[in-house]
C-alpha positions as CSV (number, residue, x, y, z in Angstrom):
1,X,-1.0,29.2,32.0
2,X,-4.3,28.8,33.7
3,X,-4.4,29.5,37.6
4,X,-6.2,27.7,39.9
5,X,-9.8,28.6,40.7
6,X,-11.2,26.1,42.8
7,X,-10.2,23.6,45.8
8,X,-10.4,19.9,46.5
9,X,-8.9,18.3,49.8
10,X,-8.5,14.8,49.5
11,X,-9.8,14.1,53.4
12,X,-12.8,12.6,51.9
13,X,-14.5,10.9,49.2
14,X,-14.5,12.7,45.9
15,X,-17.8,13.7,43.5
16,X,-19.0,13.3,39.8
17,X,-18.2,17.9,40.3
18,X,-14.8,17.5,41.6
19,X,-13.9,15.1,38.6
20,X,-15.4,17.5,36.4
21,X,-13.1,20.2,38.0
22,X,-9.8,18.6,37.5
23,X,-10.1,19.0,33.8
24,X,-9.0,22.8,34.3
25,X,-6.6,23.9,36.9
26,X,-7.9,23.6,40.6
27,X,-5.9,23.4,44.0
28,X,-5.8,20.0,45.8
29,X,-4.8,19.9,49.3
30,X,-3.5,17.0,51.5
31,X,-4.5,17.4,55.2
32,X,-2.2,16.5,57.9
33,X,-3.8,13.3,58.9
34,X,-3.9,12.7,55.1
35,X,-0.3,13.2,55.6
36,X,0.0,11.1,58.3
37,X,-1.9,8.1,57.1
38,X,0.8,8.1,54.2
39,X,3.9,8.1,56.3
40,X,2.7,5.3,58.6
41,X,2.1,3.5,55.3
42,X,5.2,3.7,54.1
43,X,6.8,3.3,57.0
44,X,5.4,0.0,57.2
45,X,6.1,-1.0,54.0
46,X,9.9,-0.7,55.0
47,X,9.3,-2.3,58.3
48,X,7.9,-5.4,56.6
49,X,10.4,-5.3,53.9
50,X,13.6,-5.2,55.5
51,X,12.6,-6.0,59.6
52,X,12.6,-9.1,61.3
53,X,11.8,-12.0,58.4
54,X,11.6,-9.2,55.8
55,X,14.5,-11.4,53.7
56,X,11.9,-14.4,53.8
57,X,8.9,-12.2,53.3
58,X,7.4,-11.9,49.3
59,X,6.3,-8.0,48.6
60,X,4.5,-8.5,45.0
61,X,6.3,-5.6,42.7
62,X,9.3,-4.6,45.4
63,X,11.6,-7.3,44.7
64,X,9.4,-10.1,42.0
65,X,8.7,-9.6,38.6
66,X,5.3,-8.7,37.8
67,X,2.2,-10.0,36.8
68,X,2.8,-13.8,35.3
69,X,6.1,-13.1,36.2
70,X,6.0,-13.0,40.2
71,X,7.3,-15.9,40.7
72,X,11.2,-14.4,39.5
73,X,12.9,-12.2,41.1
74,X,12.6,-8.6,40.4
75,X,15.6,-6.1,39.8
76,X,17.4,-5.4,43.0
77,X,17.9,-1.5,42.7
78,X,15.1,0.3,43.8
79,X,15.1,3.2,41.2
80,X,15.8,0.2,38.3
81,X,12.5,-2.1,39.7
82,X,11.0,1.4,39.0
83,X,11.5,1.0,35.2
84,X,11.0,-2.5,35.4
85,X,7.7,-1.9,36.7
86,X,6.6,1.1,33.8
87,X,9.1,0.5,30.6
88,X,6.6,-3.2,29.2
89,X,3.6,-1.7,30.1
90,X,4.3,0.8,27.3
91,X,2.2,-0.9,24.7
92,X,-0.8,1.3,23.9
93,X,-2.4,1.9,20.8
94,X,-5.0,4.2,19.5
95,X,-5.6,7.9,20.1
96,X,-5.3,10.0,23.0
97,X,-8.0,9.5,26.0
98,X,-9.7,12.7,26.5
99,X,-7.3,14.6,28.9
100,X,-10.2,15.5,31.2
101,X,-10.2,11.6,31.9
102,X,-6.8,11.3,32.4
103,X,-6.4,14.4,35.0
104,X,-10.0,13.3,36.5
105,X,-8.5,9.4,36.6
106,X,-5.1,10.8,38.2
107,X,-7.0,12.8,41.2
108,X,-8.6,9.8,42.0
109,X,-5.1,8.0,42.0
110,X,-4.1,10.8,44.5
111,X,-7.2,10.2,46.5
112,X,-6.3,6.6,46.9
113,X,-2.6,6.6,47.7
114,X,-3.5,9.6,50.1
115,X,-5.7,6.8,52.0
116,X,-2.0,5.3,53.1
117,X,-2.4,2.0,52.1
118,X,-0.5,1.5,49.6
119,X,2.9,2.3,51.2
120,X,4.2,4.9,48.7
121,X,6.2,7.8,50.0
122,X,5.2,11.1,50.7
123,X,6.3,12.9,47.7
124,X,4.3,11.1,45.5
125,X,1.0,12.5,47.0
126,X,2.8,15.8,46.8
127,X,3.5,15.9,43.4
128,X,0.8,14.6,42.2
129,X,-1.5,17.1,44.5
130,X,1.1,19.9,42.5
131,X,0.2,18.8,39.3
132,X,-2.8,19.8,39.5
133,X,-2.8,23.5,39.4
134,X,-1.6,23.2,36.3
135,X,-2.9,22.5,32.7
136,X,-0.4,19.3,32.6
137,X,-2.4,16.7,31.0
138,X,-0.4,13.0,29.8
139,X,-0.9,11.9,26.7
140,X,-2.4,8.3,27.4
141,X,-3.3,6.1,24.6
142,X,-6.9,4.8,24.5
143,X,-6.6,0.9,23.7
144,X,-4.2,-1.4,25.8
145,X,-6.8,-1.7,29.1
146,X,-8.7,-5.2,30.6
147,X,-9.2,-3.3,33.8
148,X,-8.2,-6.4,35.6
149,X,-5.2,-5.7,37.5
150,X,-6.2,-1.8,37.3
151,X,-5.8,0.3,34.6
152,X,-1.8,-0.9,34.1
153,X,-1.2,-0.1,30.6
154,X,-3.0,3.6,30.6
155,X,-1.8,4.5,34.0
156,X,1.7,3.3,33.1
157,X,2.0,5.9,30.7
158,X,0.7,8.6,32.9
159,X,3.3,8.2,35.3
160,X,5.7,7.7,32.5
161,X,4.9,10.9,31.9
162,X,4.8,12.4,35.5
163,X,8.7,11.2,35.1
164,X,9.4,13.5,32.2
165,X,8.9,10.0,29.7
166,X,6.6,10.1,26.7
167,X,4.1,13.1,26.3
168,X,2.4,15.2,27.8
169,X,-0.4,18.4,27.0
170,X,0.4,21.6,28.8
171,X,-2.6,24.4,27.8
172,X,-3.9,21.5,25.4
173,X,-0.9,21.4,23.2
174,X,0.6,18.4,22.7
175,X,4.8,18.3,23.5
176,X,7.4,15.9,25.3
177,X,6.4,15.0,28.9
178,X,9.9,16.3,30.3
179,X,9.2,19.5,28.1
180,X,5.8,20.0,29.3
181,X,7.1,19.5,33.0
182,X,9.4,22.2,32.8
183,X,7.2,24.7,31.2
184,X,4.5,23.7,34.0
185,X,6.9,24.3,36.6
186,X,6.7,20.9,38.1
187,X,10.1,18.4,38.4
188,X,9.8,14.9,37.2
189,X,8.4,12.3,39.7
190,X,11.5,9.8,41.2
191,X,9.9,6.7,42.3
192,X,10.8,3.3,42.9
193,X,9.0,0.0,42.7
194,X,6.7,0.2,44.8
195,X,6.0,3.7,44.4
196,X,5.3,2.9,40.7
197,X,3.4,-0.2,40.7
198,X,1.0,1.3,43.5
199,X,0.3,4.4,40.6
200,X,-0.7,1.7,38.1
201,X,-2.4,-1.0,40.2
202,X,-5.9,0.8,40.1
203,X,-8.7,1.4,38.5
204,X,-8.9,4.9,38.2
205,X,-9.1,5.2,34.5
206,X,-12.2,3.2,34.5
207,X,-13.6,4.8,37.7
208,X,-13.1,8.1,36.1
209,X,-14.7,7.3,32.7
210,X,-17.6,6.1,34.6
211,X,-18.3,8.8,36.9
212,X,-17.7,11.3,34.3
213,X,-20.4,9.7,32.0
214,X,-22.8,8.7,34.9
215,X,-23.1,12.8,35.4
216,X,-23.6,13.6,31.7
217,X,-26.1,10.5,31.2
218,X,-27.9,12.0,34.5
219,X,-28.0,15.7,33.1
220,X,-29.4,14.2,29.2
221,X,-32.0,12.4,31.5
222,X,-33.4,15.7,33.7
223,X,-33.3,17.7,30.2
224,X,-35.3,14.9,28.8
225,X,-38.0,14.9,31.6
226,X,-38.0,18.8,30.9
227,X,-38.2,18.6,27.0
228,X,-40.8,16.0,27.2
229,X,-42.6,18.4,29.6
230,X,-42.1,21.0,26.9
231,X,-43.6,18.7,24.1
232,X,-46.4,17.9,26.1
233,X,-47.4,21.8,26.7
234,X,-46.2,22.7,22.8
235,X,-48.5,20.0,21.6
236,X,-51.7,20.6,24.2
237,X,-51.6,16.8,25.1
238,X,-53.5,15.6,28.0
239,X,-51.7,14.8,31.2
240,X,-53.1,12.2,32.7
241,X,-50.7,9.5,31.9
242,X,-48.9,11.6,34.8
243,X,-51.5,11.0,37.1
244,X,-50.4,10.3,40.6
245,X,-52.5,7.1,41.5
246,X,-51.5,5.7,38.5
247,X,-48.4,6.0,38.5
248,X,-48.4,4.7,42.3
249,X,-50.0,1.8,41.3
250,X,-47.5,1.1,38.7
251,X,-45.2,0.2,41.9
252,X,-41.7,1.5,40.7
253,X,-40.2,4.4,42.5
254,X,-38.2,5.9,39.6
255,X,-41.7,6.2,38.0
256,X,-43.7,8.1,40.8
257,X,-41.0,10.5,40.8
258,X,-40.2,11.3,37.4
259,X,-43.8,12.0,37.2
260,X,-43.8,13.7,40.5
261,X,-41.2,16.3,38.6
262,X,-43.1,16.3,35.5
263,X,-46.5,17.3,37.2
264,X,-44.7,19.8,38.8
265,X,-42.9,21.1,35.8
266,X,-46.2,21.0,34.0
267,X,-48.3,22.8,37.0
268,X,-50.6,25.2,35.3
269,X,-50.8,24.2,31.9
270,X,-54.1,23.6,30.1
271,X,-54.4,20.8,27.6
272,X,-55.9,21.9,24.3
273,X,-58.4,19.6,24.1
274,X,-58.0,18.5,20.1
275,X,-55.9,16.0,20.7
276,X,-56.4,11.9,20.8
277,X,-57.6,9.8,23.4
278,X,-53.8,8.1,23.4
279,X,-51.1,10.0,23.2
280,X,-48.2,8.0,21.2
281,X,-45.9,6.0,24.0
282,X,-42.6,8.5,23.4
283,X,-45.1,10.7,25.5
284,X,-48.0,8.5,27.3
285,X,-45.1,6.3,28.5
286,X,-42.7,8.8,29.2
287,X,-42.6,8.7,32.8
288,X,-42.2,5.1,33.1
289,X,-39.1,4.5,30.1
290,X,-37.6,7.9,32.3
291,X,-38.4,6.2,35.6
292,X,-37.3,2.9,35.1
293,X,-34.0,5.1,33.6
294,X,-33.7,7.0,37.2
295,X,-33.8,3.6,39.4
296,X,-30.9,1.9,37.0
297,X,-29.0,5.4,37.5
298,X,-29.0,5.2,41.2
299,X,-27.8,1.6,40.9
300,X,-24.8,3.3,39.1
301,X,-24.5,6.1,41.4
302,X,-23.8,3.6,44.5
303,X,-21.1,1.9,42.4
304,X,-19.4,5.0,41.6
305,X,-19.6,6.5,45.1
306,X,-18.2,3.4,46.3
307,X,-15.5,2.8,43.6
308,X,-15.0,7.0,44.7
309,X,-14.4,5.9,48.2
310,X,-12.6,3.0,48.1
311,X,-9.0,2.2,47.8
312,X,-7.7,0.2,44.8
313,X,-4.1,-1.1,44.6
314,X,-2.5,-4.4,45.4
315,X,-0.9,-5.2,47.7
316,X,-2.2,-3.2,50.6
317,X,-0.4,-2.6,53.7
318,X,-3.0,-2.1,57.0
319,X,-1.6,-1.3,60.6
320,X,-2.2,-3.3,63.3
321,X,-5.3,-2.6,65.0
322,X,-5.2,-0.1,67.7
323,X,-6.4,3.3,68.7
324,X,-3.2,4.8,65.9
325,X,-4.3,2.5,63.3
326,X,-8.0,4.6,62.6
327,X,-10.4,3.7,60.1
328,X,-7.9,1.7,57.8
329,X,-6.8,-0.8,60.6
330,X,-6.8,-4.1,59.7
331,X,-7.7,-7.4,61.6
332,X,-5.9,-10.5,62.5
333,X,-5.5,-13.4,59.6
334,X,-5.4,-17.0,60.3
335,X,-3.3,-19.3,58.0
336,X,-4.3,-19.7,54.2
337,X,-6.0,-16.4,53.7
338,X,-3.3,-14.8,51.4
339,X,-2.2,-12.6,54.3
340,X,1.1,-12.1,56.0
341,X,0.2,-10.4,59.8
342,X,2.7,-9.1,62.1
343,X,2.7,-7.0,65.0
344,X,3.4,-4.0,63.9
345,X,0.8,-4.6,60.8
346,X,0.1,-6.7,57.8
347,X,0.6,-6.9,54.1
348,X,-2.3,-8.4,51.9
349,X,-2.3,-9.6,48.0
350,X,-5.6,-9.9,46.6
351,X,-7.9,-8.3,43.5
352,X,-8.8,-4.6,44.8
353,X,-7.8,-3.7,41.2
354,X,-10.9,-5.9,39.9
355,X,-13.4,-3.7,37.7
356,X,-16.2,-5.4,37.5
357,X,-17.9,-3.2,39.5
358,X,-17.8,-0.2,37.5
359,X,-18.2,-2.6,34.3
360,X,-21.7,-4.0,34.8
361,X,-22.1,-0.4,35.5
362,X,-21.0,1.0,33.1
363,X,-22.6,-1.5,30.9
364,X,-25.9,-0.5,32.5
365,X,-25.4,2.7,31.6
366,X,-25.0,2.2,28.6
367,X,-28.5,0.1,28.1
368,X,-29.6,3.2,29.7
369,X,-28.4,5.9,27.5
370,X,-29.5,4.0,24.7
371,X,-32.8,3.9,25.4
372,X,-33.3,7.8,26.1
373,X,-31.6,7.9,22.6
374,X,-34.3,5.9,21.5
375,X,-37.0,7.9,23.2
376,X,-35.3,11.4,22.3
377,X,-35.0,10.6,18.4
378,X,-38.7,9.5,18.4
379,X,-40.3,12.5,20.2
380,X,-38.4,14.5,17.4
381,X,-39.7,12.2,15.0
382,X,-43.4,13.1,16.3
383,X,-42.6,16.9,16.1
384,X,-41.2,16.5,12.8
385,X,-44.3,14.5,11.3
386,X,-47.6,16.4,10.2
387,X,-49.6,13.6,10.5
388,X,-48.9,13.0,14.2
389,X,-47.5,16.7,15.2
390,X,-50.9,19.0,15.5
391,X,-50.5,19.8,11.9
392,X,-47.3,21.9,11.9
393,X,-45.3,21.6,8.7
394,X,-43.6,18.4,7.8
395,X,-40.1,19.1,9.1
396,X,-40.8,22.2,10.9
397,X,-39.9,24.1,7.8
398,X,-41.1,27.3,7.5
399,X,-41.9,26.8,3.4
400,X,-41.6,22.9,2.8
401,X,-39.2,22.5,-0.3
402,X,-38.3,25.5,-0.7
403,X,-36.9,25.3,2.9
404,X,-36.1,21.6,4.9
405,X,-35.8,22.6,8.3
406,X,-34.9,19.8,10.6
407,X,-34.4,17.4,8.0
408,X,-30.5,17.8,8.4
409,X,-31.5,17.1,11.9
410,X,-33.2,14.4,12.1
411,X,-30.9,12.0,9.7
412,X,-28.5,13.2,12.1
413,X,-30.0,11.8,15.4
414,X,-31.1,8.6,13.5
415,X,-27.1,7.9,12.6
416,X,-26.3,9.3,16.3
417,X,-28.9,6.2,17.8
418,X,-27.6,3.3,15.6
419,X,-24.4,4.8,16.9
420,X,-25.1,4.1,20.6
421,X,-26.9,1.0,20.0
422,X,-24.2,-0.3,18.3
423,X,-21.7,0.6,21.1
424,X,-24.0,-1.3,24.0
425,X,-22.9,-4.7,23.5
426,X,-22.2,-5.4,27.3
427,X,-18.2,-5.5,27.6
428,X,-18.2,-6.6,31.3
429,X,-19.1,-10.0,30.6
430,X,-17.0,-10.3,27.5
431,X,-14.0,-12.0,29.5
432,X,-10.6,-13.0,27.5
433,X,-8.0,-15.2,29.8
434,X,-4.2,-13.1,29.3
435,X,-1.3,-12.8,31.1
436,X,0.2,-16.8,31.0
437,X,-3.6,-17.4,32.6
438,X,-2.9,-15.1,35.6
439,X,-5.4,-13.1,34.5
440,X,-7.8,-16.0,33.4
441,X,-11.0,-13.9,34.0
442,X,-11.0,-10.0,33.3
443,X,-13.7,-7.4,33.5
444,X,-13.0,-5.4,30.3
445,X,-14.0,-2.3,32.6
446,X,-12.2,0.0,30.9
447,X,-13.7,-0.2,27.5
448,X,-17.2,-0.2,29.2
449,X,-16.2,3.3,30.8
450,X,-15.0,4.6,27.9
451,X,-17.9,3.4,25.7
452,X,-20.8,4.5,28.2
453,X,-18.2,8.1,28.1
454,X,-18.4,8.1,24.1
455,X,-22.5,7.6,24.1
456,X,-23.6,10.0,27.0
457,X,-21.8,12.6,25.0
458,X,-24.2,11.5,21.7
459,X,-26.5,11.4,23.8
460,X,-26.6,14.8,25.0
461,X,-26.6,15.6,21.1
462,X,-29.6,14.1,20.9
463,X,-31.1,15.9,23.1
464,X,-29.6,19.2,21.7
465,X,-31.0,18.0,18.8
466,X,-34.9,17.8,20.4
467,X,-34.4,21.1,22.0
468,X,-33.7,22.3,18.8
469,X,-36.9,21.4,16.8
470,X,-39.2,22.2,20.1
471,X,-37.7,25.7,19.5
472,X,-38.5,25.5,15.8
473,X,-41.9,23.9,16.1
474,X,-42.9,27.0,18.1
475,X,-41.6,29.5,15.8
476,X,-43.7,27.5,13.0
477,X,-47.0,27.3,14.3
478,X,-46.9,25.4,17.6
479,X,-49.3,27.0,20.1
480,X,-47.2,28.9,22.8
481,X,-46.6,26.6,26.6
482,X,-49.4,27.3,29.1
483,X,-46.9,26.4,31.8
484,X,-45.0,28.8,33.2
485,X,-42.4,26.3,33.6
486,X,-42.1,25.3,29.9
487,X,-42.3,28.7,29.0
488,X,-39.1,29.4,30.9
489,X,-37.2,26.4,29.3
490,X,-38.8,28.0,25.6
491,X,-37.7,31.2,26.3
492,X,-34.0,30.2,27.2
493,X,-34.1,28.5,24.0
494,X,-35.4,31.0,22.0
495,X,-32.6,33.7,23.4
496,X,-30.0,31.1,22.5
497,X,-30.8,30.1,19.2
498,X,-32.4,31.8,16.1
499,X,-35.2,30.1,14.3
500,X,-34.6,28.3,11.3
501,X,-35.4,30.6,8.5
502,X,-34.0,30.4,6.2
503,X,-32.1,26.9,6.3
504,X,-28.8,27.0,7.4
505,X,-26.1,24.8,9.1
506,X,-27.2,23.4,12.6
507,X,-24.5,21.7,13.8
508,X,-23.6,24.5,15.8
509,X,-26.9,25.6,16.7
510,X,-27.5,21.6,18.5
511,X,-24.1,21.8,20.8
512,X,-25.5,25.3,21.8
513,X,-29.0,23.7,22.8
514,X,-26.9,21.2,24.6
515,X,-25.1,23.1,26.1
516,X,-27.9,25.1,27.2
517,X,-29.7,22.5,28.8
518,X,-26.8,21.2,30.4
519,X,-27.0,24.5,32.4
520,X,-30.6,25.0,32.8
521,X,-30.9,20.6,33.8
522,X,-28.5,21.3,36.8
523,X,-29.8,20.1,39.7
C-alpha cells in the first residue's frame, strides 16, 4: 500500500493539480470551520425535519421517493430510505471509468458536502477525507449518466462501494468493494437518506472529467507552441508571421500572446534564408489557430473554477442570515420561489445538479482539441514530405525503402485525428426528455467530459507523435536550432529517444515524447 505523499485541505476551492493528485494516495484534511459548517448543516436538516411544521414540511429524498417518483412517500426507516435511494440507480453499463476520475470526482464530492449545505453528517466528510490515503478506487461503470440531476447513476455506485457493495480497486486490482475496504483499512460508510442522495446529487463526475482534460488539452497546447517553435528553427523559416504589430492588429488577445511566447521562445534564432516567401498556414498561421485555442481555453478554465468552487446537490439547506451563518447564509424568500424559510434557516429545491455548464464546455473543448489535432498531424505531414520539408528524406527515413521511418507514424496520427473528429459532435445540446418527463431537458454533461477526457489524451499522442519526427528530421539532415531555446527542447528529446535507424517499433518511443513534453510544457 501506497502512503500518502502530499496534502489537500478542503478550506478552499480545489485545482486542475489537486485532481491530478488524488489519483495516488494524498492526505486530505477538514479544518475546523470545515467541520463546523457541516454540523450546523446537519443540524438544520433535523431542525427542519422533525421541529415545529417539520410533519407538514416535504424534504425531497428524506421521506419521498425520488426523482419522478417524489410525489410518494419514501421508506420510513432511515437506514432503509438509504438503499432506496442507491439499490435502482445500479444500472450502469460499459467498462470501468478511469479510477483517477472516480477518486478525482469523489474529492470534489468531499469538497462540496464539506461546504455544509447539504445537511449530511459529519462522518461522511470523515470517511470520505480517510479514503483518500489510500489506493481505494470504486469500480464505476462508464455509460448510465445525463448529468442532469448530477452524476446519479455513476456516483450511486461509488458510494455503493464506499458501503462495502459492488467493487472496488485497491493498488489497481480489481476485488469486492467490502474486500477492498478491509484490506485498505477503512469501514464501510452507514448513511441514510439524506446522507446518500446528497453523495449522488452532483456533478462531480462530469466536473472531474472536465477539469482533468481541460489540464491535459492546456499542456498539448504549450507543447504545440514549443514544437511549432522547434519546426520553425529546424526548418530556417522566417518569423515574421510572429511579428508583434501584426499580430496586434489582428485584435485577439490569445493571438498577441501566443506569439508573444513564441518570439520569445524563438529569441536568437536566424532564419536561413532559402526558404519561400509563405510559409504553409500549419506554420504562417500558427499563432492565430494557437491563439484563438488559448482564448476558448480560458473560457473553460472560468467554468471549471467555478463548477470547482461551487456547491452541487439538491436540496440545499442555508442558515438564516446572521453574523453565524458566514459566507453560505442565505436570504429571505417570498411566496412561489420554491423555497421553505424559517427562522432558524431554509431549505431550497432547485437544479444545482444541472451540467450544462461544464457541457458547452466541455464540448468546446473538444472543438478545441480537434483542431490542434488537426494542426499537429499537418506540421508532421510537412516534416515528413520532401517536397515541402527543406529536402530531407521522404519520411524522415534514413535510407527510403530500405528503411520507412515515420511512416508507421504518420498513418497513426491520421487514424488518431478522424478519431477525435469523430468524437466532437457537441453532446451538450443533444437533449433526450427521461425520467416520466421530470427530466424533460438534460445536458448530457457527462458524456461531453468524458469524451473531451478520451481526445486530450489522443491528443497529447499526437503531439508525442510531432516531437518524435522533429527529433528524427534532425538526426536526418535538418540543420541544427539557432535558438537556444529550441535547442534545449531538441536536446531533451534527443536524450530521451534514439533516432530511428534502423526502423523499429515507435509506439513506445511516442508515449515517451509525450510524456516528455508533458514535463518540459509545465507551466
Amino acid at each position: 500500500m501506497l502512503t500518502p505523499t502530499d496534502t489537500v485541505p478542503l478550506s478552499g476551492p480545489l485545482d486542475a493539480a489537486a485532481l491530478r493528485r488524488a489519483a495516488l494516495p494524498l492526505t486530505v484534511t477538514v479544518d475546523e470551520e470545515s467541520r463546523a459548517r457541516v454540523a450546523r448543516g446537519r443540524r438544520l436538516f433535523h431542525a427542519l425535519r422533525h421541529g415545529p411544521g417539520g410533519a407538514d414540511r416535504r424534504i425531497y429524498g428524506a421521506d419521498t421517493g425520488f426523482g419522478a417518483l417524489v410525489g410518494y412517500a419514501g421508506r420510513t426507516d432511515d437506514a432503509d430510505q438509504c438503499d432506496n435511494t442507491l439499490a435502482h440507480l445500479g444500472a450502469g453499463q460499459g467498462p470501468d471509468l478511469a479510477p483517477e476520475i472516480v477518486r478525482a470526482a469523489l474529492l470534489l464530492r468531499t469538497r462540496s458536502l464539506a461546504q455544509g449545505l447539504s445537511g449530511v453528517s459529519a462522518e461522511v466528510v470523515d470517511r470520505l477525507a480517510a479514503m483518500f490515503a489510500t489506493t481505494f478506487a470504486p469500480a464505476v461503470p462508464r455509460y448510465g449518466s445525463v448529468g442532469a440531476s448530477g452524476d446519479l447513476i455513476p456516483l450511486a455506485y461509488a458510494t455503493q462501494a464506499l458501503r462495502g457493495r459492488g467493487h472496488a480497486y485497491l493498488d489497481g486490482d480489481r476485488r469486492p468493494a467490502g474486500e477492498a475496504l478491509a484490506a485498505a483499512g477503512l469501514r464501510p460508510l452507514a448513511l441514510d437518506g439524506r446522507d446518500a442522495l446528497a453523495l449522488v446529487n452532483g456533478t462531480s463526475v462530469t466536473t472531474a472529467a472536465t477539469a482533468l482534460a481541460l489540464d491535459a488539452v492546456r499542456a498539448a497546447h504549450r507543447s504545440l507552441i514549443a514544437l511549432s517553435c522547434l519546426l520553425t528553427d529546424l526548418l530556417g523559416c522566417d518569423t515574421g508571421f510572429l511579428d508583434a504589430d501584426l499580430l496586434r492588429v489582428y485584435g485577439h488577445p490569445g493571438a498577441v500572446d501566443v506569439g508573444d511566447r513564441m518570439r520569445r521562445t524563438l529569441a536568437g534564432g536566424t532564419p536561413s534564408g532559402t526558404r519561400p516567401l509563405q510559409e504553409p498556414y500549419s506554420i504562417r498561421c500558427a499563432p492565430q489557430l494557437l491563439g484563438a485555442a488559448e482564448d476558448a481555453l480560458r473560457h473553460v478554465d472560468g467554468v471549471v473554477a467555478a463548477d470547482l468552487a461551487g456547491v452541487s446537490d439538491n436540496p440545499l439547506f442555508f442558515p438564516a442570515p446572521g453574523p453565524a451563518s458566514g459566507p453560505a447564509s442565505g436570504t429571505a424568500s417570498g411566496p412561489g420561489t420554491g423555497t421553505d424559510d424559517l427562522g432558524e434557516g431554509k431549505v431550497v429545491h432547485g437544479g444545482n445538479f444541472f451540467g450544462q455548464p461544464a457541457a458547452f464546455a466541455a464540448d468546446l473543448l473538444a472543438s478545441v482539441t480537434a483542431q490542434l489535432g488537426n494542426l499537429a498531424e499537418r506540421q508532421l505531414d510537412l516534416l515528413v514530405d520532401p517536397a515541402r520539408n527543406g529536402g530531407l528524406p521522404p519520411m524522415l527515413a534514413t535510407e527510403p525503402g530500405v528503411q520507412h521511418g515515420l511512416q508507421g507514424v504518420q498513418l497513426a496520427t491520421t487514424a488518431f485525428v478522424a478519431e477525435i473528429r469523430r468524437a466532437a459532435t457537441p453532446a451538450g445540446m443533444q437533449s433526450l426528455p427521461t425520467n416520466l418527463h421530470n427530466q424533460d431537458v438534460v445536458p448530457f454533461g457527462t458524456q461531453a467530459a468524458l469524451r473531451a477526457h478520451d481526445t486530450a489524451e489522443l491528443l497529447g499522442l499526437l503531439c508525442g507523435s510531432l516531437a518524435l519526427g522533429l527529433r528524427q528530421a534532425a538526426h536526418v539532415g535538418a540543420r541544427r536550432p539557432t535558438a537556444p531555446r529550441c535547442a534545449e527542447l531538441l536536446a531533451a528529446l534527443t536524450e530521451a529517444i534514439p533516432p530511428v535507424d534502423p526502423d523499429r517499433p515507435l509506439d513506445s518511443d511516442v508515449r515517451a515524447a509525450a510524456r516528455l513534453l508533458v514535463r518540459y510544457a509545465r507551466p
